[in-house]
N, C-alpha and C positions, 0 to 999 in steps of 0.2 A: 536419566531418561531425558530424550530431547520433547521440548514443547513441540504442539502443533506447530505443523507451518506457516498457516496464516498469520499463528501471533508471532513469530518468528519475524514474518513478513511486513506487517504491520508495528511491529517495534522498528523494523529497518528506515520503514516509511518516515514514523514519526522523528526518529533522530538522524535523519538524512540533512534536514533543514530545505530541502529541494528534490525535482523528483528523479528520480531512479528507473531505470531499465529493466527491465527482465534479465539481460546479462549480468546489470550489475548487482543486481541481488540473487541469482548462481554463484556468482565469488562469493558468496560469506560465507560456505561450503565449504569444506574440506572433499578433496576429488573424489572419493568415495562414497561421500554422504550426500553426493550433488543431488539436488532434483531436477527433474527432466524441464525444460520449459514448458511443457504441456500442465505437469502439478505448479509450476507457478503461476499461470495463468488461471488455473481451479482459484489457487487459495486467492488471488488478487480478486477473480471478480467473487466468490465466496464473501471477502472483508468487506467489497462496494454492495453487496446484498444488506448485511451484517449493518450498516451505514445508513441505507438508505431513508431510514425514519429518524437520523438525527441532523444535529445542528452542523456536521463536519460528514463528508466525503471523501472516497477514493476514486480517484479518476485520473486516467488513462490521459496523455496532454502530448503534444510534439514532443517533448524530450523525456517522456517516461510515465511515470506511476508518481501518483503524489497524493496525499492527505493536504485536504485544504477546508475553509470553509464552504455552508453548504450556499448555494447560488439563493436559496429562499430567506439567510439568514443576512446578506449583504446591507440591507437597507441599518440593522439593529449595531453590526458589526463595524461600521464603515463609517460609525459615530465615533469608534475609539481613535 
């Protein structure tokens, strides 16, 4: 059985190192199993919901979709 898509989504996120497109997380599909763009954008902004009360974000940037630190956590982060 295939996991959710979000966490599908959000592992792609994580181990991308950089952010990703909507197209390019349709490729990790097999063409039959593809999701529409419209469910990737459910489960994207779904994950930035899912997010929004912690220390990391998903957010939407010029070249894609990306998991990063959260803008409120810069000050603590930005020590390392």
């Amino acid at each position: 059985m295939r996991p959710a898509l979000k966490y599908i989504v959000e592992a792609a996120l994580l181990a991308a190192g950089g952010p990703l497109k909507v197209e390019q997380l349709g490729e990790l599909f097999e063409e039959g199993e593809r999701p529409s763009k419209q469910e990737l954008y459910k489960a994207l902004h779904d994950l930035a919901d899912d997010y929004a009360e912690r220390g990391i974000e998903i957010k939407e940037v010029a070249s894609g979709w990306r998991i990063q630190v959260g803008e409120a956590m810069a000050p603590w982060v930005g020590r390392l």
